[in-house]
PDB file with one MODEL, atoms N, CA, C and O in Angstrom:
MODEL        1
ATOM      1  N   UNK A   1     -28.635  29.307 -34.309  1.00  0.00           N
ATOM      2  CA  UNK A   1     -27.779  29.734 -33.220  1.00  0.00           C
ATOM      3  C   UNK A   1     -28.624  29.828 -31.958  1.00  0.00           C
ATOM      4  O   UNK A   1     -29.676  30.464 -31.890  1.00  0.00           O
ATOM      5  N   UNK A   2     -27.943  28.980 -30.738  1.00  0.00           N
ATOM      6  CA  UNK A   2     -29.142  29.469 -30.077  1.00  0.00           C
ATOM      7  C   UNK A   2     -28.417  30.632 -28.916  1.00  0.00           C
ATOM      8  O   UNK A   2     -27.329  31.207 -28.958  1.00  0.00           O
ATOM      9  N   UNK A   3     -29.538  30.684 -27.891  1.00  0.00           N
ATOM     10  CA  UNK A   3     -29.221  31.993 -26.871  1.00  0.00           C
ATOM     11  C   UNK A   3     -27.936  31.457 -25.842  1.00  0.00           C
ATOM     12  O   UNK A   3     -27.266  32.197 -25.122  1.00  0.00           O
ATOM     13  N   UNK A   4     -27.791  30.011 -25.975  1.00  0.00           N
ATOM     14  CA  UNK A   4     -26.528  29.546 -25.338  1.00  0.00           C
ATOM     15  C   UNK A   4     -25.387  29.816 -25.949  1.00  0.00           C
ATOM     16  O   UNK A   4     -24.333  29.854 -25.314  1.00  0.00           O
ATOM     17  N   UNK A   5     -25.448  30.039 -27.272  1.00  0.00           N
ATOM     18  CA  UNK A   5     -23.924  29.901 -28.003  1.00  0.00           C
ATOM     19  C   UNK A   5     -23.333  31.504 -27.714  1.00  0.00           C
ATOM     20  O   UNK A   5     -22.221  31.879 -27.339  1.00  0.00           O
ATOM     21  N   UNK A   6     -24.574  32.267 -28.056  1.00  0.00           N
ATOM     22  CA  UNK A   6     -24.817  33.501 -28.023  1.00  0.00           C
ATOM     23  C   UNK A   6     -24.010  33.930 -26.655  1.00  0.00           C
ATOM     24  O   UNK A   6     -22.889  34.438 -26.695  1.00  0.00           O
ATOM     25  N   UNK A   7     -24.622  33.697 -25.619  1.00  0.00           N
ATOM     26  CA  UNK A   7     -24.644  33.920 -24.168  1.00  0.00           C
ATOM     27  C   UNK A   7     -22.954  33.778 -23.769  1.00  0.00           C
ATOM     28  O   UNK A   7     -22.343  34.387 -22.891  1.00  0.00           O
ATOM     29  N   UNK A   8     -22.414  32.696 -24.792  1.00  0.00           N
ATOM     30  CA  UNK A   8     -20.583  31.977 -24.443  1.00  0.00           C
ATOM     31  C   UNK A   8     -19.848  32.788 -25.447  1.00  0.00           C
ATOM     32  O   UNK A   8     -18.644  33.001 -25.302  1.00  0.00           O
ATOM     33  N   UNK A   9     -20.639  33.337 -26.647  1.00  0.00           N
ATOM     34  CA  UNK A   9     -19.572  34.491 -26.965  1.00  0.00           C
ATOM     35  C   UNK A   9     -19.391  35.671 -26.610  1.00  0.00           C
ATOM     36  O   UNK A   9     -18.371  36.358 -26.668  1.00  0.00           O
ATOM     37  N   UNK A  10     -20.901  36.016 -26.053  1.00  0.00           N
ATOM     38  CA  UNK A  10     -20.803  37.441 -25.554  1.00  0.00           C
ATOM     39  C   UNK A  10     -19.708  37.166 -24.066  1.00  0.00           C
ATOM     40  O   UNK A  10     -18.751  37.918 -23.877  1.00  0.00           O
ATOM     41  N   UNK A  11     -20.051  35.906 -23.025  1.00  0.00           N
ATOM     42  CA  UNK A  11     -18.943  36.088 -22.180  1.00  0.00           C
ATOM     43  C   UNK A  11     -17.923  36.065 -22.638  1.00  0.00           C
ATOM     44  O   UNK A  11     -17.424  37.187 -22.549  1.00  0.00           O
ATOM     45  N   UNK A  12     -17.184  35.268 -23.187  1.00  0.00           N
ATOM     46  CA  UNK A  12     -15.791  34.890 -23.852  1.00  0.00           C
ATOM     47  C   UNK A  12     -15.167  36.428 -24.264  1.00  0.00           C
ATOM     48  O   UNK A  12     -13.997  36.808 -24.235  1.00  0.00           O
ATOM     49  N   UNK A  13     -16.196  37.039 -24.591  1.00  0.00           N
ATOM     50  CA  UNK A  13     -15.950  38.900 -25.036  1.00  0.00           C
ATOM     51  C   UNK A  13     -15.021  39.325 -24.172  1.00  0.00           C
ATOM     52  O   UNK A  13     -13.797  39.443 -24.115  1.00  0.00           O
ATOM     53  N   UNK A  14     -16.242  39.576 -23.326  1.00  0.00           N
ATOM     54  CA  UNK A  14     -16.760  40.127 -22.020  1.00  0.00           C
ATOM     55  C   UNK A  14     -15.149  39.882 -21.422  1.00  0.00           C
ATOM     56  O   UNK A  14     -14.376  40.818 -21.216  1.00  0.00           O
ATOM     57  N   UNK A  15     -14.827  38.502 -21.202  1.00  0.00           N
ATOM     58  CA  UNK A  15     -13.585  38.392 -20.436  1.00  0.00           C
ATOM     59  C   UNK A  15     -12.444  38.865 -20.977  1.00  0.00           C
ATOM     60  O   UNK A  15     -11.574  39.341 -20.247  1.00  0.00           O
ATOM     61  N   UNK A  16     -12.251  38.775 -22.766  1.00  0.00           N
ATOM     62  CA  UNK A  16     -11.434  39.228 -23.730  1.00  0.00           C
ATOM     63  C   UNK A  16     -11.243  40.670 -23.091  1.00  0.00           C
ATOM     64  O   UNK A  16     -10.192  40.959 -22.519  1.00  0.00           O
ATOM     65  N   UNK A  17     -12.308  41.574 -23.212  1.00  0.00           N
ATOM     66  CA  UNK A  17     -12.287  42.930 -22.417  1.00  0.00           C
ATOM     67  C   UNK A  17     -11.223  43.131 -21.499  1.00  0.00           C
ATOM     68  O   UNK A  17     -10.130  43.668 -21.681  1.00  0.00           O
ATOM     69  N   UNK A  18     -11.713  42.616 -20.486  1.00  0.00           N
ATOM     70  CA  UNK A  18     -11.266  42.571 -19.109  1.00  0.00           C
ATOM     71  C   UNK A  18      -9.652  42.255 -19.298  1.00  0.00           C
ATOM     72  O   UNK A  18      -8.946  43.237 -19.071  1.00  0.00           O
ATOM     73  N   UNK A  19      -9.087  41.277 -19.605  1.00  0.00           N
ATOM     74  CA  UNK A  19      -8.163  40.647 -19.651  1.00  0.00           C
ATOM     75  C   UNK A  19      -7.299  41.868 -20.634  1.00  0.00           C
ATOM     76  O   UNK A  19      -6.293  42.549 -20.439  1.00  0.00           O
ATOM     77  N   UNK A  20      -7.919  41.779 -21.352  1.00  0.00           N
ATOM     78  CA  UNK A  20      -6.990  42.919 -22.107  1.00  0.00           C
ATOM     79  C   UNK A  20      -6.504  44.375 -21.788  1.00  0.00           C
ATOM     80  O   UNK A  20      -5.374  44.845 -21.913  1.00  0.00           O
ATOM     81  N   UNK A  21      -7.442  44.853 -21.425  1.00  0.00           N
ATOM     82  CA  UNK A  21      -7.456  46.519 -20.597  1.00  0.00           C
ATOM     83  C   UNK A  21      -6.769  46.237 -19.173  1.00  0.00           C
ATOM     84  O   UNK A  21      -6.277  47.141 -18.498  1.00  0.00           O
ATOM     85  N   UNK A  22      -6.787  44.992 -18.820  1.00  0.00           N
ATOM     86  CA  UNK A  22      -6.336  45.335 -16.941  1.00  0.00           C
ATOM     87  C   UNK A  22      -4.624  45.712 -17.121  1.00  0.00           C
ATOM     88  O   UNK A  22      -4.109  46.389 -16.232  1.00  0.00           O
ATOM     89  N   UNK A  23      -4.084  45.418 -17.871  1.00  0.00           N
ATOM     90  CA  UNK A  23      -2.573  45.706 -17.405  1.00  0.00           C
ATOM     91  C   UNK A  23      -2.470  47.160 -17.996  1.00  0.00           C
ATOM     92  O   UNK A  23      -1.534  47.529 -17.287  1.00  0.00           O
ATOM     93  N   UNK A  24      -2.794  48.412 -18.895  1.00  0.00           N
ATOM     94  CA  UNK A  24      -2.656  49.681 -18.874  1.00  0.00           C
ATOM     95  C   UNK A  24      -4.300  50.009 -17.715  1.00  0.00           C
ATOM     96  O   UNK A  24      -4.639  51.188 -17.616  1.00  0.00           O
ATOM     97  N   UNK A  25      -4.803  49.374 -17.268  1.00  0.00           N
ATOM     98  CA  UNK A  25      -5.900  50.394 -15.978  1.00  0.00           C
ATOM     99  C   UNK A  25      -4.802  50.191 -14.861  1.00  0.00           C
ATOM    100  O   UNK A  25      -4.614  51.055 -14.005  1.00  0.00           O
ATOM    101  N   UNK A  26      -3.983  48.848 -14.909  1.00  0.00           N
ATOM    102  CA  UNK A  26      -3.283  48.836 -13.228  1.00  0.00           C
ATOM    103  C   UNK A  26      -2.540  49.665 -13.474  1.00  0.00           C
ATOM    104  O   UNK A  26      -2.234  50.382 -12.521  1.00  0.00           O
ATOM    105  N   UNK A  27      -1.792  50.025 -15.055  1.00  0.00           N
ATOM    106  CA  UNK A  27      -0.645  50.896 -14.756  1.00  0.00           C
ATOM    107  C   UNK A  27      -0.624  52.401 -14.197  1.00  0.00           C
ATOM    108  O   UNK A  27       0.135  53.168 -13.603  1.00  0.00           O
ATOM    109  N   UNK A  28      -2.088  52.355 -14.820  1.00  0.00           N
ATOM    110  CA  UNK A  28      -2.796  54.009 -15.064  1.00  0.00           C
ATOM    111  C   UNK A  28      -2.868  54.165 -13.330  1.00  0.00           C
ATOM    112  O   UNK A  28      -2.149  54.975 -12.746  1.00  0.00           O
ATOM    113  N   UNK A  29      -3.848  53.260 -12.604  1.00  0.00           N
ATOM    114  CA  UNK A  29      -3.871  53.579 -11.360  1.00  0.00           C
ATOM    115  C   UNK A  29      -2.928  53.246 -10.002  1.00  0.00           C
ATOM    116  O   UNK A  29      -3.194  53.689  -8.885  1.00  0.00           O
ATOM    117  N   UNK A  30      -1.678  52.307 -10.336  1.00  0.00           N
ATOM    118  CA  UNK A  30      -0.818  52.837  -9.350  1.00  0.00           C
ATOM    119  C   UNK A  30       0.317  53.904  -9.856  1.00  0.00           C
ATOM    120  O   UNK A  30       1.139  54.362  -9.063  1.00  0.00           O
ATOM    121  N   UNK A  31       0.292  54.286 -11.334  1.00  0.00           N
ATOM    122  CA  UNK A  31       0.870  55.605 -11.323  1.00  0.00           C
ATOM    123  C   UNK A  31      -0.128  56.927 -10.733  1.00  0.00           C
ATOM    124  O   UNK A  31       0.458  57.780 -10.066  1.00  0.00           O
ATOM    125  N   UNK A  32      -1.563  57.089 -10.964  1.00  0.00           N
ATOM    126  CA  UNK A  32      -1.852  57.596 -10.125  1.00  0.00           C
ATOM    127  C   UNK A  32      -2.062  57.599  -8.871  1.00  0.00           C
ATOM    128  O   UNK A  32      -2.259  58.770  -8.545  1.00  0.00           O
ATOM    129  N   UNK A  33      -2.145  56.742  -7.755  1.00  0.00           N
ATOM    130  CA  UNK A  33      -1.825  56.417  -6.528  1.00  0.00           C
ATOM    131  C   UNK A  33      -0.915  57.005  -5.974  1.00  0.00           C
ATOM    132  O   UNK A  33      -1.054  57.724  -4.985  1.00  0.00           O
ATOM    133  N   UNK A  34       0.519  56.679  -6.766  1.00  0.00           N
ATOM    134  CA  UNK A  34       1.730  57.168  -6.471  1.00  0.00           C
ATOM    135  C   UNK A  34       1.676  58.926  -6.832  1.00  0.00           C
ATOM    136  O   UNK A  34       2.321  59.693  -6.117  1.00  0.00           O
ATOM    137  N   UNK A  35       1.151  59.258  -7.571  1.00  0.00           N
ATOM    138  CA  UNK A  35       1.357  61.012  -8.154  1.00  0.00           C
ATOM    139  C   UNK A  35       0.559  61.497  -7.223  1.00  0.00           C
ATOM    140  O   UNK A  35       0.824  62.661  -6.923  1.00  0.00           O
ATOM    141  N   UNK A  36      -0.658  60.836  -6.449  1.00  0.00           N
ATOM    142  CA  UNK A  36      -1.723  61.221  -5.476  1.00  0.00           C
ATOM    143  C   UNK A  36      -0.928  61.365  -4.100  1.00  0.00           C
ATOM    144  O   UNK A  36      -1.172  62.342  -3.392  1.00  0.00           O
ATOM    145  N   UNK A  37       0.140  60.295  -3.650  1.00  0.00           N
ATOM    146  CA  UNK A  37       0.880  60.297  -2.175  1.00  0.00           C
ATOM    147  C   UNK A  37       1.523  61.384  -2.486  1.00  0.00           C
ATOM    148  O   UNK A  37       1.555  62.317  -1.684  1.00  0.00           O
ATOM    149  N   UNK A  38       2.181  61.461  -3.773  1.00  0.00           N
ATOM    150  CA  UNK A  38       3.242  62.791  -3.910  1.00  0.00           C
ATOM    151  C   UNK A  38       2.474  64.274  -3.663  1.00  0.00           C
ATOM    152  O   UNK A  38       2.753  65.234  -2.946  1.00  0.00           O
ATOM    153  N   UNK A  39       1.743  64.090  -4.286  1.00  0.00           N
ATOM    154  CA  UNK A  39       1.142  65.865  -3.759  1.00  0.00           C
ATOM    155  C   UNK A  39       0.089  65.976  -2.588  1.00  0.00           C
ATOM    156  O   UNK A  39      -0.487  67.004  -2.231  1.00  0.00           O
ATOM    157  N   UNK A  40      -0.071  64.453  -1.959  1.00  0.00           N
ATOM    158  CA  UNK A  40      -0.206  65.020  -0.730  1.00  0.00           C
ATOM    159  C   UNK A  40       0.565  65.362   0.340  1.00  0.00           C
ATOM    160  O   UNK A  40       0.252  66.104   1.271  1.00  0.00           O
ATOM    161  N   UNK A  41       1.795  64.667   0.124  1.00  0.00           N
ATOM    162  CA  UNK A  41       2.686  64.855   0.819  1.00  0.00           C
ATOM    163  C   UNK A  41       3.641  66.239   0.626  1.00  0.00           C
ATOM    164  O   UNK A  41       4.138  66.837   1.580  1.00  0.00           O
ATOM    165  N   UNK A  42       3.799  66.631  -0.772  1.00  0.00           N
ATOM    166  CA  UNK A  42       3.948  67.997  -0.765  1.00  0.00           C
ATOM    167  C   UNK A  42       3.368  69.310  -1.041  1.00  0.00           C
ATOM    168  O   UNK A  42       3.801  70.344  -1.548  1.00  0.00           O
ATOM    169  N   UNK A  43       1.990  68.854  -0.429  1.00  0.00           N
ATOM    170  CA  UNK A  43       0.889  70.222  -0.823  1.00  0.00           C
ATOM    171  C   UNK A  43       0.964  70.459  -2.193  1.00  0.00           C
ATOM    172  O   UNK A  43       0.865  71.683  -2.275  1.00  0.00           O
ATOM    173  N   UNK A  44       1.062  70.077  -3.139  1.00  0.00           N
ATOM    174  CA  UNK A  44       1.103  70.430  -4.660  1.00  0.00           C
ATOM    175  C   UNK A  44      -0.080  70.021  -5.096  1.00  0.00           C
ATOM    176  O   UNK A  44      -0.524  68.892  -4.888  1.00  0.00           O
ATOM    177  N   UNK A  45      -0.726  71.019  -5.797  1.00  0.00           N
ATOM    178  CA  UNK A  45      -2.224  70.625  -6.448  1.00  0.00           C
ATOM    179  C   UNK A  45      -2.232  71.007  -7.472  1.00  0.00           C
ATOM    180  O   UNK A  45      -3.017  71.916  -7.740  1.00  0.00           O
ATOM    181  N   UNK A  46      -1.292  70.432  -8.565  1.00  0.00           N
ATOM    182  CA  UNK A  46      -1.453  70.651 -10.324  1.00  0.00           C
ATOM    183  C   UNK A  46      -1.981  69.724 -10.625  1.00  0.00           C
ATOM    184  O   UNK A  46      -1.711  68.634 -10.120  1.00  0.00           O
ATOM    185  N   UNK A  47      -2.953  69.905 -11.606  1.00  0.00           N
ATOM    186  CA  UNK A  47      -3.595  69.006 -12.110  1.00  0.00           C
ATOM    187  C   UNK A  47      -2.742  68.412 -13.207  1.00  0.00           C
ATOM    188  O   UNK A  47      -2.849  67.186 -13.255  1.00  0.00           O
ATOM    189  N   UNK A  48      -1.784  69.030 -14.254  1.00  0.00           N
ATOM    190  CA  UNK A  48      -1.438  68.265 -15.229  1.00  0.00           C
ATOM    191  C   UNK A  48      -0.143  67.423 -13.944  1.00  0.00           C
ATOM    192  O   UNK A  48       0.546  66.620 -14.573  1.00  0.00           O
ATOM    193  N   UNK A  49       0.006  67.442 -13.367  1.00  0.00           N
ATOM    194  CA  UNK A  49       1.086  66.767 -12.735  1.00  0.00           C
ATOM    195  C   UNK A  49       0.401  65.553 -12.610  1.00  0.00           C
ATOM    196  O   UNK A  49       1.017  64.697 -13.244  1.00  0.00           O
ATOM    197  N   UNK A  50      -0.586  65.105 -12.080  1.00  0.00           N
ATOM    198  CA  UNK A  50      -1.311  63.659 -12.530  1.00  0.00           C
ATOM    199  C   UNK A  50      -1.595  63.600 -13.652  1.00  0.00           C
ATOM    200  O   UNK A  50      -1.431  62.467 -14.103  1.00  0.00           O
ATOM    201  N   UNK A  51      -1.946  64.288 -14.326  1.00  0.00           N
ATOM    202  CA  UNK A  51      -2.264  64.090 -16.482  1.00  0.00           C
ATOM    203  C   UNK A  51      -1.212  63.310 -17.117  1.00  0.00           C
ATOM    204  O   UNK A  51      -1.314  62.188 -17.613  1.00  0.00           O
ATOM    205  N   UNK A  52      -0.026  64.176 -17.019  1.00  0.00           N
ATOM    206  CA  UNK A  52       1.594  64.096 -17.983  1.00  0.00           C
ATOM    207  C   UNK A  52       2.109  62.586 -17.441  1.00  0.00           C
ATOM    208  O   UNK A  52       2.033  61.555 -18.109  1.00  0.00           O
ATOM    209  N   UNK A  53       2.506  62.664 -16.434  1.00  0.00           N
ATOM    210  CA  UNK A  53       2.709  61.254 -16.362  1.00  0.00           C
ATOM    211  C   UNK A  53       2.311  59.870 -16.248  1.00  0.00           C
ATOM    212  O   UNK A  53       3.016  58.861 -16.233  1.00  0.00           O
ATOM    213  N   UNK A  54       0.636  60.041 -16.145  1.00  0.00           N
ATOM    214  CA  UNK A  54       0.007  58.712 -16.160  1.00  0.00           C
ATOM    215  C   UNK A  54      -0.197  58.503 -17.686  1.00  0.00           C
ATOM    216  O   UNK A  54       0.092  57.401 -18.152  1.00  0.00           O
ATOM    217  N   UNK A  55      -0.713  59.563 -18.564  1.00  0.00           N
ATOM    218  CA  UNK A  55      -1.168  59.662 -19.820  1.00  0.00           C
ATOM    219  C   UNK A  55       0.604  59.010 -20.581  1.00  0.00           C
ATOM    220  O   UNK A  55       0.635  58.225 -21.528  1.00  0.00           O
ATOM    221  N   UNK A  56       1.805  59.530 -19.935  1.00  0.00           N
ATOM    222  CA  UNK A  56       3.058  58.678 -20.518  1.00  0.00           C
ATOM    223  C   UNK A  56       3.152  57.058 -20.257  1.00  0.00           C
ATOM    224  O   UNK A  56       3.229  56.206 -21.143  1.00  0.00           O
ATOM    225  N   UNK A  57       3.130  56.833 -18.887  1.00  0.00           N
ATOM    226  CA  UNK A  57       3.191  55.393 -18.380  1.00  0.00           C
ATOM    227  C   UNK A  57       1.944  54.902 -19.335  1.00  0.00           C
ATOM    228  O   UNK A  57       2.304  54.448 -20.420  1.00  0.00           O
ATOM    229  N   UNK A  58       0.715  54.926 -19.118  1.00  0.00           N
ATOM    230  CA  UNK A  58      -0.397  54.600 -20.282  1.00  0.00           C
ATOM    231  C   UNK A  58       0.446  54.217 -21.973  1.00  0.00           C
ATOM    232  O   UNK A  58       0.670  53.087 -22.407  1.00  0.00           O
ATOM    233  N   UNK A  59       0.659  55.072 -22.413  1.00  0.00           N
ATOM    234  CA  UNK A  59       1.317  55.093 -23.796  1.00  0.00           C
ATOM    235  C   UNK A  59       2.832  53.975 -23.642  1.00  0.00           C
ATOM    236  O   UNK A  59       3.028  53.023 -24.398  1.00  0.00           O
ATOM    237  N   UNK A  60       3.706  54.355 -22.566  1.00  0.00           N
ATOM    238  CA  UNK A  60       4.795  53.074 -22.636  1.00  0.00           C
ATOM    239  C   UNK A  60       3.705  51.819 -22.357  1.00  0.00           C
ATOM    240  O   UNK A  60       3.445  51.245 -23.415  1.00  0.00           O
ATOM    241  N   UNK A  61       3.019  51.263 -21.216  1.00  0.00           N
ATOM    242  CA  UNK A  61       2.254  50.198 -21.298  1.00  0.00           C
ATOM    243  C   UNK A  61       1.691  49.844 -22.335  1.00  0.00           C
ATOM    244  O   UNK A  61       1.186  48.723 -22.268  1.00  0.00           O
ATOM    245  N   UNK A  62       1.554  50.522 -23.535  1.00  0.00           N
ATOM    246  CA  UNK A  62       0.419  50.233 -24.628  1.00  0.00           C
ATOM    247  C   UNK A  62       2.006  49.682 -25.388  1.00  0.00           C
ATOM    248  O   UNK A  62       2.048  48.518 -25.786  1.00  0.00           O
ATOM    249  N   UNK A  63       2.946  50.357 -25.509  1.00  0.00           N
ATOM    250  CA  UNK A  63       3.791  49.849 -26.375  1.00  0.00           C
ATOM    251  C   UNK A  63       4.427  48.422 -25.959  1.00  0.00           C
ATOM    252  O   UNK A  63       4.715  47.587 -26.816  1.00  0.00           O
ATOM    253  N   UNK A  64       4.577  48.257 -24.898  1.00  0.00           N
ATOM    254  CA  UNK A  64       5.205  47.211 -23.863  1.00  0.00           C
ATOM    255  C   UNK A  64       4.022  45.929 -24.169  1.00  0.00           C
ATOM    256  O   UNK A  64       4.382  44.771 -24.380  1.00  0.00           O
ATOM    257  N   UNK A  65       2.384  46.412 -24.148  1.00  0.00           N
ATOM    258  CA  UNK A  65       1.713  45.276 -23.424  1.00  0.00           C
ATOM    259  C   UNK A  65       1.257  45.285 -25.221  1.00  0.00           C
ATOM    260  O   UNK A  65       1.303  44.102 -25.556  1.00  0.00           O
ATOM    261  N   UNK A  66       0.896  46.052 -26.308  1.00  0.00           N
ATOM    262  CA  UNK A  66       0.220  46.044 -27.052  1.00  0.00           C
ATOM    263  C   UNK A  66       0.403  44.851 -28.232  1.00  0.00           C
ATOM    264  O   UNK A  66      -0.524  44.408 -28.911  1.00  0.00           O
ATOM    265  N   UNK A  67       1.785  44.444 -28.314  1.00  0.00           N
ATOM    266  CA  UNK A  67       1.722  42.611 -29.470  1.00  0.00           C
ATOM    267  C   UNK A  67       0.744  41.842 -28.588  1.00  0.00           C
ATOM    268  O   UNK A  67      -0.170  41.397 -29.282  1.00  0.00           O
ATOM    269  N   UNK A  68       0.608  41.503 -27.175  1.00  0.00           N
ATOM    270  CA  UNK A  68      -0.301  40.555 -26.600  1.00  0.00           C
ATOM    271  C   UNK A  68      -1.355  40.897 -26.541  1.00  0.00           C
ATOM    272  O   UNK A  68      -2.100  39.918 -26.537  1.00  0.00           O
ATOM    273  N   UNK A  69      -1.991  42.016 -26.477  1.00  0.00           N
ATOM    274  CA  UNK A  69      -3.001  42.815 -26.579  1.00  0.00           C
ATOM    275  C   UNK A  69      -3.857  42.650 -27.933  1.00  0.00           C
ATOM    276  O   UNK A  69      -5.015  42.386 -28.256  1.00  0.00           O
ATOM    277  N   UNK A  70      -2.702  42.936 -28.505  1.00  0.00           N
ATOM    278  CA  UNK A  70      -3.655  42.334 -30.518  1.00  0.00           C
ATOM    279  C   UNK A  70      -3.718  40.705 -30.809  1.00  0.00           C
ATOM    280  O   UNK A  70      -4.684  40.090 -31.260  1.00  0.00           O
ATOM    281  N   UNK A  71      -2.609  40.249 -30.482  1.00  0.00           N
ATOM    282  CA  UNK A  71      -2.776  38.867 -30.534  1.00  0.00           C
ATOM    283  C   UNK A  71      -3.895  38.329 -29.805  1.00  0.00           C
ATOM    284  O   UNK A  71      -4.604  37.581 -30.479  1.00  0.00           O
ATOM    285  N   UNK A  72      -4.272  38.522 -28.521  1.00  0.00           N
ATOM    286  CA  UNK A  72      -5.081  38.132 -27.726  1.00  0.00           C
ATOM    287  C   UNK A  72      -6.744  38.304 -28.631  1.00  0.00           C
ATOM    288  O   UNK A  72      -7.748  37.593 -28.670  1.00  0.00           O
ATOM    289  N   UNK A  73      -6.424  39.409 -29.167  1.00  0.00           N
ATOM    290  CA  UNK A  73      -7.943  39.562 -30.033  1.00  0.00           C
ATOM    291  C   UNK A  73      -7.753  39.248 -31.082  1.00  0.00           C
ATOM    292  O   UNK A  73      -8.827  38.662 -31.217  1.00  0.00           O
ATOM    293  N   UNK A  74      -7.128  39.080 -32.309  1.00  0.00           N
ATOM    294  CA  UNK A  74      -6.670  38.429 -33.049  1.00  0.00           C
ATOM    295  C   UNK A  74      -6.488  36.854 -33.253  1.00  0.00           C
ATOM    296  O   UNK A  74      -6.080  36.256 -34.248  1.00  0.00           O
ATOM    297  N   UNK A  75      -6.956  36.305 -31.882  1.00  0.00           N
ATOM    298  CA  UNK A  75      -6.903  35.033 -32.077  1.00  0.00           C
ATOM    299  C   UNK A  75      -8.595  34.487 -31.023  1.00  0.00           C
ATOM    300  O   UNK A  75      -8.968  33.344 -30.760  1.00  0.00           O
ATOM    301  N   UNK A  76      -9.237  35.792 -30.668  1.00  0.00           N
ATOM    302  CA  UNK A  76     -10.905  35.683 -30.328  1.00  0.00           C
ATOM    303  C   UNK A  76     -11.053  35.891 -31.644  1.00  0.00           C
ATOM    304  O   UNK A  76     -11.586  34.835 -31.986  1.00  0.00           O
ATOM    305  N   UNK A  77     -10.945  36.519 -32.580  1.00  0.00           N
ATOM    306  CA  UNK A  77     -11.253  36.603 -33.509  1.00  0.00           C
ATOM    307  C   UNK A  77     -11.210  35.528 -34.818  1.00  0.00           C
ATOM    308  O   UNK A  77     -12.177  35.223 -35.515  1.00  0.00           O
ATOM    309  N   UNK A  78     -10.320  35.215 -34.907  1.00  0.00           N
ATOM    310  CA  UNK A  78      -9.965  33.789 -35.297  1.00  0.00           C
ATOM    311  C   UNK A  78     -10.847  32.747 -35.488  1.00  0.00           C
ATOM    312  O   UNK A  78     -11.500  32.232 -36.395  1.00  0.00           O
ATOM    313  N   UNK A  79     -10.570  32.585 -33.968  1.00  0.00           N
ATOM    314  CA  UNK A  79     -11.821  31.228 -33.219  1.00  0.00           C
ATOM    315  C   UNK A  79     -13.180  31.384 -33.763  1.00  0.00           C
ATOM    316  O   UNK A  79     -13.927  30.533 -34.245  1.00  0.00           O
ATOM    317  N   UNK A  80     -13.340  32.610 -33.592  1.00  0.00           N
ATOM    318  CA  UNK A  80     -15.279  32.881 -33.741  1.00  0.00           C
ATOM    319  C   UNK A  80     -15.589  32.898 -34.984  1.00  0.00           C
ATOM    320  O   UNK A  80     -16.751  32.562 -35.214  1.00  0.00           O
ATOM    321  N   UNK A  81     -14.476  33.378 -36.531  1.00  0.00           N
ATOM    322  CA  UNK A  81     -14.571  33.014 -37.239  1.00  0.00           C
ATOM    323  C   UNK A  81     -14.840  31.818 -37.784  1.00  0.00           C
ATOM    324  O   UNK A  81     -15.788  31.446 -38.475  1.00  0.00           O
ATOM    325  N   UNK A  82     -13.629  31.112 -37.280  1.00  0.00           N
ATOM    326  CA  UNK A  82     -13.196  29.439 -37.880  1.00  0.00           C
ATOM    327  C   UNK A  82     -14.273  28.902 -37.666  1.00  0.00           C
ATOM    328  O   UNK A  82     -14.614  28.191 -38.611  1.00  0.00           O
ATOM    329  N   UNK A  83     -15.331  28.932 -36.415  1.00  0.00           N
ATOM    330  CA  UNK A  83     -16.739  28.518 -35.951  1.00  0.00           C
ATOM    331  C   UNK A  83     -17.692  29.031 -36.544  1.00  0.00           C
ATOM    332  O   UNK A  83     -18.874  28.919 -36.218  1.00  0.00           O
ATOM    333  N   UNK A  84     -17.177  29.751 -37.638  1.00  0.00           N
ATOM    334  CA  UNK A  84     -18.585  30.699 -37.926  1.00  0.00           C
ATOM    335  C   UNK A  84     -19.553  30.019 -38.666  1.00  0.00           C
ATOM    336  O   UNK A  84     -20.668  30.535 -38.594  1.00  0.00           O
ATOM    337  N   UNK A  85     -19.456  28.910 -39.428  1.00  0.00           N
ATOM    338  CA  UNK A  85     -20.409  27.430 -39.426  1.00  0.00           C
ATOM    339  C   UNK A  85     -21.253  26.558 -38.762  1.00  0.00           C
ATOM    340  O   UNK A  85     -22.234  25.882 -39.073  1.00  0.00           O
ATOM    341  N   UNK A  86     -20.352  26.836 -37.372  1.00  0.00           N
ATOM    342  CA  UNK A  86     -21.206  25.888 -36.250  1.00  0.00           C
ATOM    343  C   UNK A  86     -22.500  27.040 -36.070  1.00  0.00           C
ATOM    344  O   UNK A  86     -23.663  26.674 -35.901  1.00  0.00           O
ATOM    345  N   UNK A  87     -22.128  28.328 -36.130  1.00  0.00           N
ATOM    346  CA  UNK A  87     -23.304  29.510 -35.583  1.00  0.00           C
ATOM    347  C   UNK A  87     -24.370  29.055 -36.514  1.00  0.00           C
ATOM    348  O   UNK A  87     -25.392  28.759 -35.895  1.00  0.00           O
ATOM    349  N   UNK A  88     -24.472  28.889 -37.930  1.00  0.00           N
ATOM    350  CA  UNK A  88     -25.453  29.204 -38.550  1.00  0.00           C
ATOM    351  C   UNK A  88     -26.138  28.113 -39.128  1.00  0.00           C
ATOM    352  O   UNK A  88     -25.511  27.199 -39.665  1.00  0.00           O
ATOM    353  N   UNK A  89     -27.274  28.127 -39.070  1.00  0.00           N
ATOM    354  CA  UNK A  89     -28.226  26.840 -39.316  1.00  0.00           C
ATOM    355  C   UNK A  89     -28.835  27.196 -40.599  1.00  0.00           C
ATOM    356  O   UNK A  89     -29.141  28.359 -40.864  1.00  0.00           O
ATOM    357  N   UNK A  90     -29.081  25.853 -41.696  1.00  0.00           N
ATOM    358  CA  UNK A  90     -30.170  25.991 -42.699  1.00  0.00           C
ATOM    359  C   UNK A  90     -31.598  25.925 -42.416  1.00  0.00           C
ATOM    360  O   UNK A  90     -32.414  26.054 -43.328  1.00  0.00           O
TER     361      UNK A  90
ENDMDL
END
């Protein structure tokens, strides 16, 4: 195996990561954005008032985004398997 093959799975990861987490981080942070205009605009400084509802939107996004979410790794996974021949040398 060399440090190139190495180097294209760790990116291929790397992007798997990314790609996967960005649609519950966007949800997480324009629901907080939005809970942030709200209590500045009405002097309200509870903290679970940003907790309760991003920590909900989070949990609907996971249910909403989560078949593409497993599939998406479920099929990095796959691949790197099915290759797992080309990795290893006698």
């Amino acid at each position: 195996m060399t440090v190139e093959a190495v180097a294209e799975i760790a990116r291929d990861a790397l992007y798997l990561i990314i790609k996967v987490s960005l649609p519950v981080l966007l949800v997480s942070l324009v629901i907080g954005l939005a809970i942030s205009i709200f209590q500045t605009v009405t002097s309200i400084q509870e903290q679970t008032l940003t907790f309760v509802p991003k920590i909900i939107c989070v949990f609907l996004s996971l249910i909403l985004f989560g078949q593409w979410m497993m599939n998406s790794m479920v099929n990095f996974m796959v691949e790197l398997w099915s290759s797992f021949s080309v990795y290893v040398h006698r």
